[in-house]
C-alpha positions as a LaTeX table, in Angstrom:
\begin{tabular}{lrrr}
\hline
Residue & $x$ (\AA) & $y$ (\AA) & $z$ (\AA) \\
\hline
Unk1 & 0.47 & 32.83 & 28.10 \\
Unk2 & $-1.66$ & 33.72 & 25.12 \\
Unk3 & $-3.70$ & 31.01 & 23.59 \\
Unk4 & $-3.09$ & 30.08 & 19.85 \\
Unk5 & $-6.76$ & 31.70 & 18.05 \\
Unk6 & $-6.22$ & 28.91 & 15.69 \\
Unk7 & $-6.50$ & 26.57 & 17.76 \\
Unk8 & $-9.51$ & 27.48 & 19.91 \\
Unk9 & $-12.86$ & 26.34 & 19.45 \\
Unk10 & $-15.05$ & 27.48 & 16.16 \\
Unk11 & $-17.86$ & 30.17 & 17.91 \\
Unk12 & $-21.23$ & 29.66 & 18.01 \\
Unk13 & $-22.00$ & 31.48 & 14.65 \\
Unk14 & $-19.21$ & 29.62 & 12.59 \\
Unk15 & $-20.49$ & 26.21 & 14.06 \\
Unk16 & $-24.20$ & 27.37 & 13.55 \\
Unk17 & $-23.02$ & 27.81 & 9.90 \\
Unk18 & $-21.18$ & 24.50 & 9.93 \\
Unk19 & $-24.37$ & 22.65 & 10.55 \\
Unk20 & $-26.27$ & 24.24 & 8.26 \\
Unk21 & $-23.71$ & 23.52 & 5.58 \\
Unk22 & $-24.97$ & 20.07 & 4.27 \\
Unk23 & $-28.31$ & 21.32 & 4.17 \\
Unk24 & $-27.36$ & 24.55 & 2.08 \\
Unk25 & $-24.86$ & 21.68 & $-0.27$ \\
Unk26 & $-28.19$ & 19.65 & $-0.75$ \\
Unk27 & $-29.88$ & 22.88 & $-1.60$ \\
Unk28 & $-27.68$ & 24.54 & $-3.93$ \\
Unk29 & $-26.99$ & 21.48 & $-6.00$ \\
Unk30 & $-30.67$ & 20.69 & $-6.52$ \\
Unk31 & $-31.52$ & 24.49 & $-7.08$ \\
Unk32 & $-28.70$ & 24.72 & $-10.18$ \\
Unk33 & $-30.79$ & 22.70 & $-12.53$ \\
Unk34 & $-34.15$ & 24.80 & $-11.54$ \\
Unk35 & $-32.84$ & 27.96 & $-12.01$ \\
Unk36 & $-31.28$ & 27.15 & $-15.09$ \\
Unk37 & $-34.29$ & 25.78 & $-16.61$ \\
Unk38 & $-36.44$ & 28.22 & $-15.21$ \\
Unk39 & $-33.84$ & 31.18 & $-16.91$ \\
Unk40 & $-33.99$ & 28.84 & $-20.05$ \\
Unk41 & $-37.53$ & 29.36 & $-20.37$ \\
Unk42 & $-37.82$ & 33.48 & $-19.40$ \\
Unk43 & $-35.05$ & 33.90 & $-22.45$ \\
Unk44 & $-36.86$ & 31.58 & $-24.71$ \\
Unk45 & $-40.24$ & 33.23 & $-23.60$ \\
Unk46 & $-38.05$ & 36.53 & $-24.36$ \\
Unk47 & $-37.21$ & 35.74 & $-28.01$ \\
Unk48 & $-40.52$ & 34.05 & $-28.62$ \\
Unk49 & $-42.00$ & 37.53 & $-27.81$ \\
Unk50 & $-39.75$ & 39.59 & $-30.63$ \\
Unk51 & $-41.01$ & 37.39 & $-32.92$ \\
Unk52 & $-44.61$ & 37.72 & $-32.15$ \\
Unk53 & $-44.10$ & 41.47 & $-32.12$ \\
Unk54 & $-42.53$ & 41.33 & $-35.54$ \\
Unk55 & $-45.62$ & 40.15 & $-36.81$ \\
Unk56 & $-47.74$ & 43.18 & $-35.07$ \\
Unk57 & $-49.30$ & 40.97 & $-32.26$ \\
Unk58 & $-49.38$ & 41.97 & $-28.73$ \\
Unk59 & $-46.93$ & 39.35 & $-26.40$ \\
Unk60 & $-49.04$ & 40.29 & $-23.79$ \\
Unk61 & $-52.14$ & 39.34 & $-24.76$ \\
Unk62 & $-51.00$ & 35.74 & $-26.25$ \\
Unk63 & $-49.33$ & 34.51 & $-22.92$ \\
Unk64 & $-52.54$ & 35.47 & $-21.82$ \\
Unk65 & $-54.22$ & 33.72 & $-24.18$ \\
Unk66 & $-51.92$ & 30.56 & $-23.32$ \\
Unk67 & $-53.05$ & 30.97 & $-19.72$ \\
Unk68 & $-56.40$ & 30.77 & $-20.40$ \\
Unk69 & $-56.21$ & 28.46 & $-22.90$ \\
Unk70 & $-54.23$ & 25.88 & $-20.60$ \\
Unk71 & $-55.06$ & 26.78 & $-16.91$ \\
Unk72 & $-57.20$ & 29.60 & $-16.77$ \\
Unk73 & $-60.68$ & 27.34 & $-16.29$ \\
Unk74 & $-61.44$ & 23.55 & $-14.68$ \\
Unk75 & $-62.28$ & 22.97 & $-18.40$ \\
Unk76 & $-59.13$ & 24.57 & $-19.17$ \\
Unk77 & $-56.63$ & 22.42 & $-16.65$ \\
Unk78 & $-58.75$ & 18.82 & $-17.58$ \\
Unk79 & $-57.45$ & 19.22 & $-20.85$ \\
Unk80 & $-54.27$ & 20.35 & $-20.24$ \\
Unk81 & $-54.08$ & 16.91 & $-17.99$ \\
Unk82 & $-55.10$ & 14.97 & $-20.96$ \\
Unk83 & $-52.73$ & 16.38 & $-23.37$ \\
Unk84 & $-49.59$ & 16.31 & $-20.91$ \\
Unk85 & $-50.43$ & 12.16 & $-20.41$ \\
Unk86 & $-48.76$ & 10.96 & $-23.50$ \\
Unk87 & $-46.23$ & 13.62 & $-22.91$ \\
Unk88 & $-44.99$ & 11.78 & $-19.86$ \\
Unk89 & $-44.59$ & 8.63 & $-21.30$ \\
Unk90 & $-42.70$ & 9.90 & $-24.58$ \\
Unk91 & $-40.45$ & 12.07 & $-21.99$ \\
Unk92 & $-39.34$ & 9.10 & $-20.29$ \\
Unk93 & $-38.51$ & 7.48 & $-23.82$ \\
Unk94 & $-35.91$ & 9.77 & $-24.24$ \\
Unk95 & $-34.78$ & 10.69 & $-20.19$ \\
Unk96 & $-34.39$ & 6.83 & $-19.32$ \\
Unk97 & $-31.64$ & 6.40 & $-22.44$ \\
Unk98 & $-29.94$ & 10.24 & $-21.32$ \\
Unk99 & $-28.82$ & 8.18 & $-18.14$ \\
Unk100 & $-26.83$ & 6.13 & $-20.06$ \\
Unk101 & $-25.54$ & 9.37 & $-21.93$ \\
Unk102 & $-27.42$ & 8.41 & $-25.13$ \\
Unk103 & $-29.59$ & 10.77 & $-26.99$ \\
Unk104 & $-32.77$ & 9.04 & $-29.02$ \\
Unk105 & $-35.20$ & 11.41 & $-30.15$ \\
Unk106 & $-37.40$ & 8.42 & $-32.28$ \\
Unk107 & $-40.58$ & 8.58 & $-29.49$ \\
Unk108 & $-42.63$ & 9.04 & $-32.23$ \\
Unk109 & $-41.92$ & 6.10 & $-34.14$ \\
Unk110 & $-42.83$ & 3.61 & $-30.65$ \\
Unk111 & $-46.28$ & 5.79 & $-30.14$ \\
Unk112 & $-47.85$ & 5.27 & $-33.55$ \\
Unk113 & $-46.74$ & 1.55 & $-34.01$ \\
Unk114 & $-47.66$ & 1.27 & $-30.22$ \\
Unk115 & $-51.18$ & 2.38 & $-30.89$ \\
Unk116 & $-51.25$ & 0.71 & $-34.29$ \\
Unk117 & $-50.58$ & $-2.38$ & $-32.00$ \\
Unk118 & $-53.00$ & $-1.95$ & $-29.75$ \\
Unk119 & $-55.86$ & $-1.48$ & $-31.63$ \\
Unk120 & $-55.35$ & $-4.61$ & $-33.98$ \\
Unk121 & $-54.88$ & $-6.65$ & $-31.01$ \\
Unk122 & $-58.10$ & $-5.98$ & $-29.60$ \\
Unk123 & $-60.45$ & $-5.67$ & $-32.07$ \\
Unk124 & $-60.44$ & $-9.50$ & $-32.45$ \\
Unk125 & $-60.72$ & $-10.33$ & $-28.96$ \\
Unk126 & $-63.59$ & $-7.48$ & $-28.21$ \\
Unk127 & $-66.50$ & $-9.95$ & $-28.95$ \\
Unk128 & $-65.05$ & $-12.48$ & $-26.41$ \\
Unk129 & $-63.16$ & $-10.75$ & $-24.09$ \\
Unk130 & $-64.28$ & $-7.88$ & $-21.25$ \\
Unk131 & $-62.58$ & $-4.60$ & $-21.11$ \\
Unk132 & $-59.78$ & $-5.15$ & $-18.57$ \\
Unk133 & $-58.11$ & $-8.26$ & $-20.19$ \\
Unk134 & $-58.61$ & $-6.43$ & $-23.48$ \\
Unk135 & $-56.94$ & $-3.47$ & $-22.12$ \\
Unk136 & $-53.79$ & $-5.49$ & $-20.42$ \\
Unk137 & $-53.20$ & $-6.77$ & $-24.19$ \\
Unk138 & $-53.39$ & $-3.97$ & $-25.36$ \\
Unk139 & $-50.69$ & $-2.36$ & $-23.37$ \\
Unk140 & $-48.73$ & $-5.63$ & $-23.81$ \\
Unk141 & $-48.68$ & $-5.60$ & $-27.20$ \\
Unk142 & $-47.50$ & $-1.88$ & $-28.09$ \\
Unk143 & $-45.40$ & $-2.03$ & $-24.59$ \\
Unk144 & $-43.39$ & $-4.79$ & $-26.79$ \\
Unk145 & $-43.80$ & $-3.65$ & $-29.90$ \\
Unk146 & $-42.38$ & 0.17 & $-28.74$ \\
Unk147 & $-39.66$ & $-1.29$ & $-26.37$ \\
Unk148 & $-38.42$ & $-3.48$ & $-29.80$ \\
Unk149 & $-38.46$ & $-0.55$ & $-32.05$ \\
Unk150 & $-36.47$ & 2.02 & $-29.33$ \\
Unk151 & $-34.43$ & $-1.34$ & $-27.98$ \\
Unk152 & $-33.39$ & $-1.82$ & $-31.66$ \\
Unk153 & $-31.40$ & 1.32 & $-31.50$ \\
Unk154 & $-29.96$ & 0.58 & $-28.11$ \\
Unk155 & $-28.72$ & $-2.80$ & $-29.97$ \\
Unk156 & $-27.28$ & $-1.03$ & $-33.20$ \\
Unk157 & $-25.50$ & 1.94 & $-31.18$ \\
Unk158 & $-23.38$ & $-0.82$ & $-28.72$ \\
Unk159 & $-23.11$ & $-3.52$ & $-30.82$ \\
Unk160 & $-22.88$ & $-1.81$ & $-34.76$ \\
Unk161 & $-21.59$ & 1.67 & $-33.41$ \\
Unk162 & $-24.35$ & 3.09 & $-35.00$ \\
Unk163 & $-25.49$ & 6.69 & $-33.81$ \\
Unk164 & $-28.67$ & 6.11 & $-31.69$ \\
Unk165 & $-29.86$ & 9.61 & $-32.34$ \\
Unk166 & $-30.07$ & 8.79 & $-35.86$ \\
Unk167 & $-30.96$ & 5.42 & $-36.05$ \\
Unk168 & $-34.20$ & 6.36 & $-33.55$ \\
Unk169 & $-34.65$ & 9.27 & $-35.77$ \\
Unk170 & $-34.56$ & 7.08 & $-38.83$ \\
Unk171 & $-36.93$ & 4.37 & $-37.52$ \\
Unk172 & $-39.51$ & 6.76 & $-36.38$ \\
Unk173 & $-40.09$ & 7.84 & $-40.10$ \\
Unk174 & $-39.96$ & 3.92 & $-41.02$ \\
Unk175 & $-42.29$ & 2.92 & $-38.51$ \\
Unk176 & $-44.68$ & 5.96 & $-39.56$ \\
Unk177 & $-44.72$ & 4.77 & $-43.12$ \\
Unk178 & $-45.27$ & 1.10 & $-41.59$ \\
Unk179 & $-48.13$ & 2.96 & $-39.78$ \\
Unk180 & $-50.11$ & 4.47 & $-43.13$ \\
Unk181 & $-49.35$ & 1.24 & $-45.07$ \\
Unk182 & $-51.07$ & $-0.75$ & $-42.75$ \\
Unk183 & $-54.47$ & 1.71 & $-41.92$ \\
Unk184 & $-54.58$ & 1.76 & $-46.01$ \\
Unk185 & $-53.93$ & $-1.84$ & $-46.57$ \\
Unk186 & $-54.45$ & $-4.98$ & $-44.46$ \\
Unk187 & $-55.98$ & $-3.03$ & $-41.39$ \\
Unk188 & $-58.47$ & $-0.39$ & $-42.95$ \\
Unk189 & $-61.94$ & $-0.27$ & $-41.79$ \\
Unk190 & $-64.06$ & $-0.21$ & $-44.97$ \\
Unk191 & $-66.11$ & 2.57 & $-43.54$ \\
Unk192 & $-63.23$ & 4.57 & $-43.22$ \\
Unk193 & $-63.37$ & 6.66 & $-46.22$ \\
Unk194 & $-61.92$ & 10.27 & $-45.98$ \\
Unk195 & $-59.43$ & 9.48 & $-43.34$ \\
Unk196 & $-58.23$ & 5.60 & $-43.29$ \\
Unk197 & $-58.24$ & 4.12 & $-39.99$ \\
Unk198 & $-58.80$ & 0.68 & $-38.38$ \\
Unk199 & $-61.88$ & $-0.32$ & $-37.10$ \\
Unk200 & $-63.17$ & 1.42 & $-33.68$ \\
Unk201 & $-63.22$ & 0.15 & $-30.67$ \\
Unk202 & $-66.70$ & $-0.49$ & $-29.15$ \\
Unk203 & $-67.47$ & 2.48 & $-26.48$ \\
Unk204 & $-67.50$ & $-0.22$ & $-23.59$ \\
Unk205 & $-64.20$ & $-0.69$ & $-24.53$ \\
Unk206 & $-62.55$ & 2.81 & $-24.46$ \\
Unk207 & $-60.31$ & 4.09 & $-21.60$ \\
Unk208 & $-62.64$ & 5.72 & $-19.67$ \\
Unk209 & $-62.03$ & 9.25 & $-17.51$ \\
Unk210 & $-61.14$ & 9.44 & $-13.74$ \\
Unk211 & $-64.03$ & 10.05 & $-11.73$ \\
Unk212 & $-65.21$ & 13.30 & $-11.26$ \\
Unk213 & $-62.67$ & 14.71 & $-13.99$ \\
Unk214 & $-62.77$ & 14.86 & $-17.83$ \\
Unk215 & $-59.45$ & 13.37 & $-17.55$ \\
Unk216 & $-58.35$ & 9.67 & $-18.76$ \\
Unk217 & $-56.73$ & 7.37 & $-17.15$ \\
Unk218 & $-53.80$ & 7.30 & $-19.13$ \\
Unk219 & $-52.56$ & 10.96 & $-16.65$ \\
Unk220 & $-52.52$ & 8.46 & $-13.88$ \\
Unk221 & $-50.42$ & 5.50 & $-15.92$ \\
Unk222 & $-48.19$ & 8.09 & $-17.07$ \\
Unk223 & $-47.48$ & 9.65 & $-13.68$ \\
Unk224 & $-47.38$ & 5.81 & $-12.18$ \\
Unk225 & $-44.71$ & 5.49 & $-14.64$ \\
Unk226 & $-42.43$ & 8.35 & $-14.11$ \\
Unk227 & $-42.44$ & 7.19 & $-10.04$ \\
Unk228 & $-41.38$ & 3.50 & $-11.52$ \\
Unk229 & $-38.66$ & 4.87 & $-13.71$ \\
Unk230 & $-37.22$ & 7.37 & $-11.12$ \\
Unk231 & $-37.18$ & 4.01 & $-8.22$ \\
Unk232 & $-35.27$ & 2.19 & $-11.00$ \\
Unk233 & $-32.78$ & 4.74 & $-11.88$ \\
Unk234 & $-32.56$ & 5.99 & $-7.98$ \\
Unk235 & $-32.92$ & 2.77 & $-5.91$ \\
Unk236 & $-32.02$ & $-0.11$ & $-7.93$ \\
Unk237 & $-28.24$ & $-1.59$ & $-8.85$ \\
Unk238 & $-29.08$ & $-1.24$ & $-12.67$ \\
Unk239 & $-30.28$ & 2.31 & $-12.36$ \\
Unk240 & $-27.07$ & 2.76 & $-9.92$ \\
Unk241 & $-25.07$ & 0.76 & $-13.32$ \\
Unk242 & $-26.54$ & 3.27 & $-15.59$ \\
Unk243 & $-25.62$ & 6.09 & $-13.89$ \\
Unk244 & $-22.23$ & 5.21 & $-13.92$ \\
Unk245 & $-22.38$ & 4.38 & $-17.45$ \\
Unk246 & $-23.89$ & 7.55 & $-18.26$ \\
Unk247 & $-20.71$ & 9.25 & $-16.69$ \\
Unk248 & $-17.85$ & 7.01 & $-18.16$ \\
Unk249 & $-18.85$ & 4.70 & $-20.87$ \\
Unk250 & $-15.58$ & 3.24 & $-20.91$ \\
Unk251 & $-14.74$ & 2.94 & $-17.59$ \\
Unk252 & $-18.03$ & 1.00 & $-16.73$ \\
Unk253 & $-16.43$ & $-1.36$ & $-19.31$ \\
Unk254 & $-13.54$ & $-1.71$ & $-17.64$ \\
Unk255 & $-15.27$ & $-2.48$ & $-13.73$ \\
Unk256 & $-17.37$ & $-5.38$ & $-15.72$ \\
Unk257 & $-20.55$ & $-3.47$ & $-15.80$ \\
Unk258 & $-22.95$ & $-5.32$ & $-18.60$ \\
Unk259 & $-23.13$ & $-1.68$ & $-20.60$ \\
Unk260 & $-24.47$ & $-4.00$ & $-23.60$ \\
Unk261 & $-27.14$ & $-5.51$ & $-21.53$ \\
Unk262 & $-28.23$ & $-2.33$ & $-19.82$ \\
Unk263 & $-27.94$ & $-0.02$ & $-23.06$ \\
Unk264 & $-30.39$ & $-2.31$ & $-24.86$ \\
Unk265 & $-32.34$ & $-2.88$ & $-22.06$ \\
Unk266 & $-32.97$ & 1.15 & $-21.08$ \\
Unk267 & $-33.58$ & 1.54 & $-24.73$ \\
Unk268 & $-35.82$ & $-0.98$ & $-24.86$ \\
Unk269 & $-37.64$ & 0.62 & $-21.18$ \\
Unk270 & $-37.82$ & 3.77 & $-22.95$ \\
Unk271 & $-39.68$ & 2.01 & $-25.96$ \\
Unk272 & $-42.24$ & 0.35 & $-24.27$ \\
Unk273 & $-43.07$ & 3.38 & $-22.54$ \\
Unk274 & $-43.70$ & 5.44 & $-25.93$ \\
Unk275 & $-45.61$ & 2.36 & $-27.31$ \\
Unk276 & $-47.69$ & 2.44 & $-24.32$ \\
Unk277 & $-48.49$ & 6.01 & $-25.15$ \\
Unk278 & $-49.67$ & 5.12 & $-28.38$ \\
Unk279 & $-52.30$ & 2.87 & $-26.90$ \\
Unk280 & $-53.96$ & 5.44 & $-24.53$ \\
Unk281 & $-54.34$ & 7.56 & $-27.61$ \\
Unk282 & $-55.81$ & 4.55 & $-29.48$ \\
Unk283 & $-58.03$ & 3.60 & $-26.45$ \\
Unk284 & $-58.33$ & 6.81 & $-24.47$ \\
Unk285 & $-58.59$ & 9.56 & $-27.31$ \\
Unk286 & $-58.77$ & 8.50 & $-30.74$ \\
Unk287 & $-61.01$ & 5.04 & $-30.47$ \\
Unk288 & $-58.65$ & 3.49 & $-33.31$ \\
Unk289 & $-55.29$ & 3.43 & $-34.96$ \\
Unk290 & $-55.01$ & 6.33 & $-37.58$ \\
Unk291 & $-53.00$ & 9.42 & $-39.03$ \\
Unk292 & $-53.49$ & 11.43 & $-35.93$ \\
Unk293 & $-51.90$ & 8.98 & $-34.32$ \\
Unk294 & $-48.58$ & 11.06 & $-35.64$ \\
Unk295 & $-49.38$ & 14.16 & $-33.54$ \\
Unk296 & $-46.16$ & 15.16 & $-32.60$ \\
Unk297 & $-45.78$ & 13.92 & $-29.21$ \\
Unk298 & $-42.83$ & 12.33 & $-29.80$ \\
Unk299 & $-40.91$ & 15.11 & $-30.26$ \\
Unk300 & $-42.56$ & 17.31 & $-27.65$ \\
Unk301 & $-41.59$ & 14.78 & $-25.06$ \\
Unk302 & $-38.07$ & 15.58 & $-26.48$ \\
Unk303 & $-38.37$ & 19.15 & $-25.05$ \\
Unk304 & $-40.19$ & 17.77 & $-21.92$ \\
Unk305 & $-37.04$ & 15.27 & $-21.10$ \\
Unk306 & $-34.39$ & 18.05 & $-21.68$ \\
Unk307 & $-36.42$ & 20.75 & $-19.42$ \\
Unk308 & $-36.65$ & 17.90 & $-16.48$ \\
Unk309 & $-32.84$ & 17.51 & $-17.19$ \\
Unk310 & $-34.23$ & 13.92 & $-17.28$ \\
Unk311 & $-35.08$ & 13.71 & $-14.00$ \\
Unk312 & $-38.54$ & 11.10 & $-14.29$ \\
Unk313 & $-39.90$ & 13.15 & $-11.13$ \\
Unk314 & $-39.56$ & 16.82 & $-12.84$ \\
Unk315 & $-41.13$ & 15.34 & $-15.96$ \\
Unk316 & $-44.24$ & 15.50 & $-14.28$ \\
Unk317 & $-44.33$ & 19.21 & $-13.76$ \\
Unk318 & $-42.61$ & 20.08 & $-17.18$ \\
Unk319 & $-45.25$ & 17.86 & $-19.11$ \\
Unk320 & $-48.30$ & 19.53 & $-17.40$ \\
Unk321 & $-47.00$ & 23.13 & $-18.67$ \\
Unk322 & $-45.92$ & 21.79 & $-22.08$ \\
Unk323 & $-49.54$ & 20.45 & $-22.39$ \\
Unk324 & $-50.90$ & 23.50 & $-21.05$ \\
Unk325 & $-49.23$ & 25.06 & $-23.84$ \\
Unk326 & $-50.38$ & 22.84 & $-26.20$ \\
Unk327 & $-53.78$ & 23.14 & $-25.04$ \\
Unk328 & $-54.46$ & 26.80 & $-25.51$ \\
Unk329 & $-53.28$ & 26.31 & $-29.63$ \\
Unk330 & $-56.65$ & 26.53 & $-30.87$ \\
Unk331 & $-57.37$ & 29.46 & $-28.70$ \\
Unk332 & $-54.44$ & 31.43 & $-29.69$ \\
Unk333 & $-55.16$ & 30.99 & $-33.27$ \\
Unk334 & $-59.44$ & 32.40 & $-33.08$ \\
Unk335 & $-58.38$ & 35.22 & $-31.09$ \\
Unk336 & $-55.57$ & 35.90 & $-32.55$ \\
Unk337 & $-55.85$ & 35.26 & $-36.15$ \\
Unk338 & $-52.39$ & 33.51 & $-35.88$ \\
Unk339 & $-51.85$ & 29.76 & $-37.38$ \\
Unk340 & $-51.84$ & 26.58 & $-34.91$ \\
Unk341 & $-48.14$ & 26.05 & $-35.44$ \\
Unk342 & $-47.33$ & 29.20 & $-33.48$ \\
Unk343 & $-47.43$ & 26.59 & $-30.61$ \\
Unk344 & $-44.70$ & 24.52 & $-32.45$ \\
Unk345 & $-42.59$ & 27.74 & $-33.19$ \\
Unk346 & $-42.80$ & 28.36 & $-29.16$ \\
Unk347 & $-41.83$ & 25.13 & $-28.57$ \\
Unk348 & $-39.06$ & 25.28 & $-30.91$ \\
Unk349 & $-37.56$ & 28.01 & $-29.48$ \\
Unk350 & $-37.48$ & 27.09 & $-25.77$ \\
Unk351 & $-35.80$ & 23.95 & $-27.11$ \\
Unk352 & $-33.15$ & 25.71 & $-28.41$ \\
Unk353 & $-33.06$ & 28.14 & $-25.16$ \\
Unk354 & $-32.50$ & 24.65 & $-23.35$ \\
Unk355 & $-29.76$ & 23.58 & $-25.28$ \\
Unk356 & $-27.82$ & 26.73 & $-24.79$ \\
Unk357 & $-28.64$ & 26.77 & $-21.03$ \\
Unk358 & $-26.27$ & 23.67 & $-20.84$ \\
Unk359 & $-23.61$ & 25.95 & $-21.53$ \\
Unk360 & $-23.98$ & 27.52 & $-17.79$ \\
Unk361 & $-23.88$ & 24.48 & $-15.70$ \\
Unk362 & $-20.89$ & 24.66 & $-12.98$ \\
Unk363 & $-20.10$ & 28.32 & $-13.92$ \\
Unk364 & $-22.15$ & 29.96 & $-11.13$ \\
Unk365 & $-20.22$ & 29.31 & $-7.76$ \\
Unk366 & $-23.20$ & 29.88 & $-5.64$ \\
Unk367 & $-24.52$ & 26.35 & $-6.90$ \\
Unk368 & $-21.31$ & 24.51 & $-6.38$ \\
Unk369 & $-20.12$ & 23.59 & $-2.88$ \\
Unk370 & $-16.94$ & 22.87 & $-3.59$ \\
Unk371 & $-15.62$ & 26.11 & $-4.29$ \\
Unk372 & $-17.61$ & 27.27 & $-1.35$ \\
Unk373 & $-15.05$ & 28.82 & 1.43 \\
Unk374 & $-15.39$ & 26.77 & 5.05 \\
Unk375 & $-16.39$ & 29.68 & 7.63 \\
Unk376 & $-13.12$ & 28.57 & 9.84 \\
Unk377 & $-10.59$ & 27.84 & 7.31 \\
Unk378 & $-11.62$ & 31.54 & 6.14 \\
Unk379 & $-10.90$ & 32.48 & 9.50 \\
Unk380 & $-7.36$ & 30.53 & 9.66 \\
Unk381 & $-6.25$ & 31.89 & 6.51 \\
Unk382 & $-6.69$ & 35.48 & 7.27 \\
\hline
\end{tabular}
């Protein structure tokens, strides 16, 4: 009698393989997004190249430059750290709403009225208050006034149907106009004269720097916030709600899910998160609420969010390159001889190397298990 070879125990090397098979699913599912970004940014690097070649500059020499310029010295990294702090907190503005499968791109608009808010809140209370308690209301204060502003387009997208993308788009440029009417009007320091501002903030009073680093504190909040966000979104029944939101609108209606309660309240998340940025520029970097305040961080944490695939954890990494980038800027344009918004025109075009990267999820089979052959059903079959 011959025994059935079908029916015989898998061998030691397709059972080896069988065990290792969960741990090469995990793998391959979490390497996808990486090596899609990753390509996203070699292509976008690629292009970026062309064009500075078009205008007779070397490539070569201005990734170098960008190196240097953003990691290349202690000097170098601390202020790379600084700049990538608001970027993680304007990141999360838009990668907290993407859960839900909404796209708001108005950051900007929460960081300047955030800041705006921050510094008129404690310039009253600095003669009777101590630097901590100042500080809290401070980040109170733009926290709510950011998570309104963002939450207001969570509201108006589920309850009006209006586009969130453009009402956040559309508020930012309100709430920047808000911003100049304010440091001109009511709020301007008289002593303010080429470049209208509120009042500054006594030195006790600024956000000081970690110690032993040129860095402010505001890295730490904004890393301390990315953790929160991803424990919400990861480990908690609303982040588990959103999720499922974010992958059927309409059938999360149908189970009962609140989508009304958690679309305005992830908007509003996002917003307080952007406002809080705005603060740490106010009491960190700038010393008061004024024009710079509208630096563009906004929509750099745009780029930041879709390069994490808005995962709060990758945002980390993503924002520290990004700010590395945005670092070497003045570099790039003394040795050089090339204009500060070359930065902006690199960022520009890795954001549009992102967007086409989403093209190629699910079309490489070597990141998706399921069309991944069992070792003895291959076996069977033949």
């Amino acid at each position: 009698m011959t025994a059935d070879p079908n029916s015989q125990s898998l061998t030691p090397t397709a059972a080896w393989s069988e065990d290792l098979r969960p741990v090469l699913e995990w793998l391959a599912r979490r390497a996808e997004p990486v090596a899609i970004a990753f390509l996203a940014v070699v292509v976008g690097l690629g292009v970026f190249s062309v064009f500075i070649a078009a205008l007779g500059k070397s490539p070569l020499q201005l990734f170098q430059l960008m190196y240097q310029g953003g990691f290349g010295s202690w000097f170098s990294i601390q202020n790379t750290l600084s700049r990538a702090a608001p970027l993680l907190l304007t990141a999360l503005c838009v990668a907290l709403p993407a859960r839900l499968g909404l796209t708001v791109i108005g950051a900007e608009g929460a960081v300047v009225l955030g800041g705006l808010a921050g510094a008129a809140i404690a310039l009253p209370l600095t003669s009777t208050l101590s630097p901590l308690p100042v500080w809290v209301l401070m980040g109170l204060a733009s926290m709510a006034i950011g998570g309104l502003w963002i939450g207001l387009s969570g509201f108006l997208r589920h309850y009006r149907g209006v586009n969130e993308t453009i009402a956040s788009l559309l508020l930012a440029y309100i709430a920047i106009a808000l911003m100049n009417q304010l440091i001109e009007g009511p709020l301007r320091d008289p002593a303010s004269l080429n470049k209208p501002s509120t009042a500054p903030l006594p030195a006790e009073f600024m956000l000081g720097n970690m110690p032993g680093m040129d860095v402010h504190w505001g890295f730490v909040i904004g890393i301390v916030a990315c953790v929160i966000s991803y424990v919400i979104i990861e480990w908690t029944t609303a982040g588990f709600a959103a999720r499922i939101a974010g992958g059927n609108m309409r059938a999360a209606q149908i189970q009962g899910l609140p989508v009304g309660r958690l679309i305005v309240g992830f908007t509003t998340l996002a917003g307080a998160f952007a406002g809080l940025a705005g603060m740490i520029e106010v009491a960190a970097v700038q010393g008061s609420a004024n024009g710079s305040l509208a630096a563009g961080y906004g929509y750099t944490g745009i780029l930041v969010a879709f390069l994490a695939r808005h995962n709060p954890l990758a945002i980390i990494p993503v924002a520290i390159l990004l700010g590395g980038i945005d670092a070497s800027g003045g570099l790039i344009q003394r040795r050089m001889a090339l204009p500060d918004a070359t930065v902006l025109v690199l960022q520009g075009t890795l954001f549009i190397a992102v967007l086409f990267s989403e093209t190629l999820y699910g079309r490489f089979k070597i990141f998706n298990p399921d069309l991944w052959a069992a070792p003895h059903s291959a076996k069977g079959a033949s």
